[in-house]
LOROKOL-124896 format. One line per field, with one value per residue (C-alpha): x, y, z. Coordinates in nm, 4 decimals. Layout:
% residues N
X c(X | ...)
Y c(Y | ...)
Z c(Z | ...)
***
This chain:
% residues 312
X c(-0.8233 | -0.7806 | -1.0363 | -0.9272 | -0.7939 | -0.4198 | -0.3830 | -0.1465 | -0.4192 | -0.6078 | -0.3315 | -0.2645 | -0.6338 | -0.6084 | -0.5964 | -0.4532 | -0.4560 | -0.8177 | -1.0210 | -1.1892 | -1.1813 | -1.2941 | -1.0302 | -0.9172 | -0.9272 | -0.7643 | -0.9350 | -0.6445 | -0.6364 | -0.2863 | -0.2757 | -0.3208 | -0.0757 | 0.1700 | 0.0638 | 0.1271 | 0.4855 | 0.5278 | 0.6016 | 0.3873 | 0.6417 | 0.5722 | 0.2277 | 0.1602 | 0.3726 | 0.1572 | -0.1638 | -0.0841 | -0.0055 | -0.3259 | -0.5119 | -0.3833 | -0.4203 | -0.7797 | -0.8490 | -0.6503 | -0.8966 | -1.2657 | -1.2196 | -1.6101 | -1.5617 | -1.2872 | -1.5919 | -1.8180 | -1.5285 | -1.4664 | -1.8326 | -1.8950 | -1.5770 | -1.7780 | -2.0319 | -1.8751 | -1.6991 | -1.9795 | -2.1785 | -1.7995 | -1.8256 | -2.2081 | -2.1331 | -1.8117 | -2.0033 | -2.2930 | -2.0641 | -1.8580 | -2.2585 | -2.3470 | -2.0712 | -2.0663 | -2.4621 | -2.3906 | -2.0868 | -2.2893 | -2.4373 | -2.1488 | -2.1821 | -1.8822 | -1.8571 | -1.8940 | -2.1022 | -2.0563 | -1.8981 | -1.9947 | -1.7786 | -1.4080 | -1.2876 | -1.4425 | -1.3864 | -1.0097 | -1.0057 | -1.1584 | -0.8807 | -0.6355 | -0.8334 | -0.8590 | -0.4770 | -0.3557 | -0.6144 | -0.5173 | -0.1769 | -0.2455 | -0.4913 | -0.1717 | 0.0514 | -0.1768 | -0.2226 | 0.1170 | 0.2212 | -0.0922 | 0.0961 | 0.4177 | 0.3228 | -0.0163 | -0.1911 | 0.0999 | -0.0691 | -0.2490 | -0.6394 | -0.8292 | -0.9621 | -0.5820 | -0.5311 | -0.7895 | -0.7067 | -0.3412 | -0.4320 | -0.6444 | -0.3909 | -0.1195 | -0.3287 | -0.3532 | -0.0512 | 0.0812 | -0.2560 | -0.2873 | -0.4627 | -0.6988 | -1.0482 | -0.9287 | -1.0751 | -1.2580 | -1.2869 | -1.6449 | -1.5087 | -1.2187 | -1.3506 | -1.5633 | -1.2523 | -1.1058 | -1.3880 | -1.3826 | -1.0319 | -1.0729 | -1.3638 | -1.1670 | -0.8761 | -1.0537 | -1.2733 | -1.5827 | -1.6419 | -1.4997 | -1.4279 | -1.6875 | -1.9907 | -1.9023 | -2.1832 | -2.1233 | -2.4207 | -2.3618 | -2.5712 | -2.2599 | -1.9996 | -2.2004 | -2.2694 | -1.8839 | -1.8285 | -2.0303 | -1.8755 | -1.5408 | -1.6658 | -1.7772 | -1.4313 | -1.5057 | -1.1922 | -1.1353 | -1.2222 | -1.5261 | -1.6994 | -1.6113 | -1.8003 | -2.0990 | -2.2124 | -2.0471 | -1.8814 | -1.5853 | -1.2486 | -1.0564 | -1.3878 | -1.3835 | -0.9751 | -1.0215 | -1.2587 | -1.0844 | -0.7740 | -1.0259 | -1.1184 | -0.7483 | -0.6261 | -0.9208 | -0.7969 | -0.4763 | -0.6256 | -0.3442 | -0.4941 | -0.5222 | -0.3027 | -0.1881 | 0.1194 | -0.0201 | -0.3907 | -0.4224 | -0.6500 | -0.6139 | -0.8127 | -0.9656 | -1.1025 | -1.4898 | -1.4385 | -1.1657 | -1.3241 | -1.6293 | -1.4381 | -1.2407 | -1.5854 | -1.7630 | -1.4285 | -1.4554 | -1.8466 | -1.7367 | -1.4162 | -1.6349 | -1.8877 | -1.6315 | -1.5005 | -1.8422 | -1.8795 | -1.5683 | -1.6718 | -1.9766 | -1.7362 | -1.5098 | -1.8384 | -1.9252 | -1.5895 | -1.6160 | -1.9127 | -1.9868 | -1.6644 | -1.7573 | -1.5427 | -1.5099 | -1.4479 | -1.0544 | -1.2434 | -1.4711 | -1.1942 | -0.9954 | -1.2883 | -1.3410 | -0.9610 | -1.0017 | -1.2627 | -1.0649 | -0.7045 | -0.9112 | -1.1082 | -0.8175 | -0.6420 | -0.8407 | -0.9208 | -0.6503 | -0.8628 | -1.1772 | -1.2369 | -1.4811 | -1.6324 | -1.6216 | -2.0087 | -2.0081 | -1.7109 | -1.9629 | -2.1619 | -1.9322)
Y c(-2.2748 | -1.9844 | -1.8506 | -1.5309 | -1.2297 | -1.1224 | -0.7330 | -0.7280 | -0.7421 | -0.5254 | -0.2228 | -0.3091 | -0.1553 | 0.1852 | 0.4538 | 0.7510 | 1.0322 | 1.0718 | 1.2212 | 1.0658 | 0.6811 | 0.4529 | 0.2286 | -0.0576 | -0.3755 | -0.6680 | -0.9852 | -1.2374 | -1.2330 | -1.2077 | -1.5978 | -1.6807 | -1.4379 | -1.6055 | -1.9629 | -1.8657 | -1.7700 | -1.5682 | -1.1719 | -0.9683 | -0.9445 | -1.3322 | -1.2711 | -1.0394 | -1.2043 | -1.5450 | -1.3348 | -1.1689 | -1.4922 | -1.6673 | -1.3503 | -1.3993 | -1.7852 | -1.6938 | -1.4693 | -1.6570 | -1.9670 | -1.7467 | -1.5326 | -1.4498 | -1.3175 | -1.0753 | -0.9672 | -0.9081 | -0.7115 | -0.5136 | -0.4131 | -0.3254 | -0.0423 | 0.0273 | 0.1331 | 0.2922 | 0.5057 | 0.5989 | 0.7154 | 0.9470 | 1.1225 | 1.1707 | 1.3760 | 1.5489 | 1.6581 | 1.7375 | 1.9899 | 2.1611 | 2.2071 | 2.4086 | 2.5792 | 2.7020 | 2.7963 | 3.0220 | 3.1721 | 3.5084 | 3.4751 | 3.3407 | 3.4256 | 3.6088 | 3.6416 | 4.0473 | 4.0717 | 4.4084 | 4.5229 | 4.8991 | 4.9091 | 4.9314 | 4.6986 | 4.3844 | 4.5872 | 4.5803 | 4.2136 | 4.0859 | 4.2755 | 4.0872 | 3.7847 | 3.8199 | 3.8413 | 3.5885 | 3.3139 | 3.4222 | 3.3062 | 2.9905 | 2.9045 | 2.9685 | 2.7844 | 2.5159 | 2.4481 | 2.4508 | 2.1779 | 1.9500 | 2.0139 | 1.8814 | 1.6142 | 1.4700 | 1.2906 | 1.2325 | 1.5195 | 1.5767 | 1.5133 | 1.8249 | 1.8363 | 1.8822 | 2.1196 | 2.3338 | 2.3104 | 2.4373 | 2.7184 | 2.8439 | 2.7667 | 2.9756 | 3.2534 | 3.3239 | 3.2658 | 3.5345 | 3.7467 | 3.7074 | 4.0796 | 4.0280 | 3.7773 | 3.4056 | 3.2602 | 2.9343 | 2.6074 | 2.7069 | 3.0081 | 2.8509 | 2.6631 | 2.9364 | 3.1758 | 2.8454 | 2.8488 | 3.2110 | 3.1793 | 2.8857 | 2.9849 | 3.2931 | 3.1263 | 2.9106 | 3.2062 | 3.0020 | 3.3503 | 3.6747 | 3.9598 | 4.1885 | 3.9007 | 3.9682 | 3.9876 | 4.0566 | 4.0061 | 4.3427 | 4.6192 | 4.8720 | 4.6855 | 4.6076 | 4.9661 | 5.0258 | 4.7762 | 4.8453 | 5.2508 | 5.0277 | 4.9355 | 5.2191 | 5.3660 | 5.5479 | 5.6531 | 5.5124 | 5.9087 | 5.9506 | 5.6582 | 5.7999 | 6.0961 | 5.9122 | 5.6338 | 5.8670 | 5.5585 | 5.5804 | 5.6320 | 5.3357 | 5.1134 | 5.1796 | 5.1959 | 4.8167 | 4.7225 | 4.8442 | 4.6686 | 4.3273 | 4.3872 | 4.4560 | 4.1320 | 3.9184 | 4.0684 | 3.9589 | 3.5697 | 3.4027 | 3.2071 | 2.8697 | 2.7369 | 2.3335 | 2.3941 | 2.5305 | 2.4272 | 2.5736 | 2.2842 | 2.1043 | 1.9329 | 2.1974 | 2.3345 | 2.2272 | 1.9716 | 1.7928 | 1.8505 | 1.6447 | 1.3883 | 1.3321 | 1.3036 | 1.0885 | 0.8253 | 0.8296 | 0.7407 | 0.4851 | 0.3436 | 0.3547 | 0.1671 | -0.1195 | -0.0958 | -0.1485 | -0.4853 | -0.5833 | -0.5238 | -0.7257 | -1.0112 | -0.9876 | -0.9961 | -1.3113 | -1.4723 | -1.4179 | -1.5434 | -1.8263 | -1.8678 | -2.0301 | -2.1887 | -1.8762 | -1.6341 | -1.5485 | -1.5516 | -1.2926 | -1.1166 | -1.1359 | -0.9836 | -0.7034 | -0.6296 | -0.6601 | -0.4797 | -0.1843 | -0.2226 | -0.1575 | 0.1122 | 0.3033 | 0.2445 | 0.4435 | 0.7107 | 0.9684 | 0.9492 | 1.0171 | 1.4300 | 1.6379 | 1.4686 | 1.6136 | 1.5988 | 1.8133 | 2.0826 | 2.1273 | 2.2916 | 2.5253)
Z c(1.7247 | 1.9338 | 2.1736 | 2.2153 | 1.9828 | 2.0572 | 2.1536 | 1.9062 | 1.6371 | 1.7636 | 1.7315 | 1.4020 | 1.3132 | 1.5043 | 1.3536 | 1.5551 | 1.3129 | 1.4067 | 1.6861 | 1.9569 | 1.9367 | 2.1856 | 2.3293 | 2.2238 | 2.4500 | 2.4450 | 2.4355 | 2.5707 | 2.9210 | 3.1092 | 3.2104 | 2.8205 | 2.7430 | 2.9738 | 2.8689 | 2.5331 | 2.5918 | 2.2596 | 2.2136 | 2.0331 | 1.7372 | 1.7193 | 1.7786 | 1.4946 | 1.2503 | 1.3501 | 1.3040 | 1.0110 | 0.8420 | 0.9748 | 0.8211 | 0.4510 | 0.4538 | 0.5860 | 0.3094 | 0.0316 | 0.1556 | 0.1397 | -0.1484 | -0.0899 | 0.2708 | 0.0803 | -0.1598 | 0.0994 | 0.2722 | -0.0333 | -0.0747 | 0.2905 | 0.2523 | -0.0374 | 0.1287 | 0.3950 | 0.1509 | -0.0293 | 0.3326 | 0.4068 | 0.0272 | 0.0703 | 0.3772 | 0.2653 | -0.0507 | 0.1506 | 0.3595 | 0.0632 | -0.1204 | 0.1803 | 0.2050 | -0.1315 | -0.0966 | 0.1593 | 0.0768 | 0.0316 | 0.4367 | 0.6267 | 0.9786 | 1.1407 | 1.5388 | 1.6074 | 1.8876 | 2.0443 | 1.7584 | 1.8664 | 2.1558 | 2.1846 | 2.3733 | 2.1886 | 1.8500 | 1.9812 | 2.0507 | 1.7426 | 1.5452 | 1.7136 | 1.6850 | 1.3304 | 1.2954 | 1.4755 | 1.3169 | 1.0404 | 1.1118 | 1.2315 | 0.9271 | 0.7362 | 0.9607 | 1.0177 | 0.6421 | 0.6307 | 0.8995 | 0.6940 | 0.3787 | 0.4804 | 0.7779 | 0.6012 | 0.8915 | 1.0794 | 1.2497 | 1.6103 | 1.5977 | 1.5554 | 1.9358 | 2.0004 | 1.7833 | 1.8556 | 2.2548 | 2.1439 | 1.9165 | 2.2117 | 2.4705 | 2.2543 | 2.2099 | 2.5870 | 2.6269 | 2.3470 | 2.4475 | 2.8378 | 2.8740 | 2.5938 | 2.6656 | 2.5624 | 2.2543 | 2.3332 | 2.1048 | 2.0043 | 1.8602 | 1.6583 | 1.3328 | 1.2025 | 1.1718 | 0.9583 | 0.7809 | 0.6516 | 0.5675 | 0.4108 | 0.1872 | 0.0713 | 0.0496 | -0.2011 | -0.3737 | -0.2248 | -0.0444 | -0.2008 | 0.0632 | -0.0763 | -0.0295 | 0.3507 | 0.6188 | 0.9592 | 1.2091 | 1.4763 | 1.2687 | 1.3768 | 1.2186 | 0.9210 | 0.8417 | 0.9075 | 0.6399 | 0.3770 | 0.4189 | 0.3668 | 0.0480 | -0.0787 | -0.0281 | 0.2581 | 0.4863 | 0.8820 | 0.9493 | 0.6951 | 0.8589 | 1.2004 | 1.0944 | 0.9319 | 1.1977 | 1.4914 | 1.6470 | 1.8559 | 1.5975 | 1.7812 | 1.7503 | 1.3552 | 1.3424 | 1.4752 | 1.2455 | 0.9514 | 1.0494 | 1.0643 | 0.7155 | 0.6163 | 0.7562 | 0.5723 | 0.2719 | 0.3252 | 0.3598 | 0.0413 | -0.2589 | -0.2643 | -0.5097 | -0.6777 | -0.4548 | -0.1424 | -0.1195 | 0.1885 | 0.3858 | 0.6936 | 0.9250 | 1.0471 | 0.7485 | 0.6951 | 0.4197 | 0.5940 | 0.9358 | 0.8121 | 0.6480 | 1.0035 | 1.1637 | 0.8812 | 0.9071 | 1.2650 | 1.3104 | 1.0404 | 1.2579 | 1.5605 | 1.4110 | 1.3598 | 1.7295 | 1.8370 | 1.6247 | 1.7484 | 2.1576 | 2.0559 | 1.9401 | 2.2273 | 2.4565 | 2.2795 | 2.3525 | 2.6952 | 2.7553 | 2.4837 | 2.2130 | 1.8997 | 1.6212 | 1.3938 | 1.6737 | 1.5232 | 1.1311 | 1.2650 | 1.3932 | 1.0799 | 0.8679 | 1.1037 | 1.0746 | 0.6890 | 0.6572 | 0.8814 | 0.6767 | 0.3832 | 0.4476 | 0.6277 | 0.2561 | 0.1158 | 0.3313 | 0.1974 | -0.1375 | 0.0237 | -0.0862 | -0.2503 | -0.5791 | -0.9124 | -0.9077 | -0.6258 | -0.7578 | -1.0454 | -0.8167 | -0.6943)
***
């Protein structure tokens, strides 16, 4: 019976595509690994094979797998569904950076803020479409968006990673007619009142003339609400999500507390075989790697529930 748990099995149960995971360790040491004499195609094939007759032999350690994903699954819909409910609720409300929003030289940012995240909601719905998770975690993502803004942008203030996910989240509710343009609020009391003139039909020069704010100040704001009228629809063949988008943003966090969860059973287990190895050290192993294969199965059909759509 083996005392120790391969590397090789543990790799098999990463799962890269998201964020933030804490490493995995090996539990063989390098002198076993040596003694063993046996590359790690050997050793997963070996592993792999001792995993099925395992399972094949306890048919009730398989049940109790299949309940525990259960549950997890259950716990990851709760919280995706608890996301899209409040972000249908306050669709009307939505909070939209504009602080400043009387003076020109933030006004003038924000327009080409607006634009260019625009873009890369578009683009990075896009790359999701066609790549699925074979995609870089979200933390990644949002470091390059930020780095290629500066880079295109090096004059105007740089965008941090704070500020990312809420424009995502406006384009992605009215991408989705979870927010329509005209249910817009913006928090600065100038650009507010420059919106609402907007919507009344007013003219970049009429509202110059009503709230007396600088021309380029309400030129930049008008070109803001042009470009989140330009946000496409959603549609069955471009749905317009990715992983940062709320839903799917929560669902990457809800799988990961879930995956972490596991790796924290498992460092318990390797502790124990340190320190005092039992008999069913490799059949704990092999349930915690169950338990993973099968809840990482079903994880692309984790979404929004038709319970909570009815809401919408």
């Amino acid at each position: 019976m083996f005392r120790f748990v391969p590397q090789i099995a543990l790799r098999a149960t990463r799962l890269p595509s998201y964020p933030k995971h804490v490493p995995w360790r090996p539990f063989a040491t390098t002198k076993l690994r040596l003694q063993q004499h046996i590359d790690p195609q050997q050793q997963k094939q070996m592993m792999d094979t001792m995993k099925k007759q395992y399972e094949d032999k306890h048919p009730e350690e398989v049940e109790a797998m299949e309940k525990e994903v259960e549950e997890m699954c259950q716990r990851v819909q709760s919280k995706i569904d608890e996301t899209h409910y409040i972000c249908v609720e306050q669709r009307a409300s939505f909070p939209l950076p504009s602080d400043q929003g009387d003076q020109l030289k933030p006004a003038q940012r924000y327009s080409i803020i607006y634009k260019y995240m625009l873009n890369e909601f578009v683009n990075q719905c896009g790359m999701s479409q066609q790549l699925g998770h074979n995609r870089p975690p979200p933390d990644k993502l949002i470091e390059e968006i930020s780095e290629t803004f500066s880079a295109l942008h090096p004059d105007v203030e740089p965008i941090t990673s704070h500020d990312i996910l809420p424009y995502f989240h406006l384009y992605w509710a009215v991408a989705h007619d979870i927010l329509k343009p005209t249910e817009l609020v913006f928090q600065a009391p100038p650009v507010e009142e420059v919106w609402k003139l907007s919507q009344q039909g007013k003219s970049a020069e009429e509202t110059t003339q009503s709230t007396r704010l600088d021309a380029e100040v309400v030129q930049s704001w008008y070109q803001v609400f042009d470009t989140i009228a330009q946000t496409p629809k959603a549609s069955p063949s471009n749905p317009l999500v990715c992983s940062l988008c709320p839903v799917e943003f929560s669902k990457i966090l809800a799988c990961s507390e879930e995956i972490y969860g596991l790796q924290q059973r498992l460092a318990d287990l390797e502790k124990e075989v340190v320190e005092t190895p039992a008999e069913g050290d490799l059949e704990r192993l092999f349930y915690l790697v169950g338990v993973h294969e099968r809840f990482d199965a079903l994880i692309p059909e984790l979404g929004v529930s038709d319970k909570s759509e009815e809401k919408k």
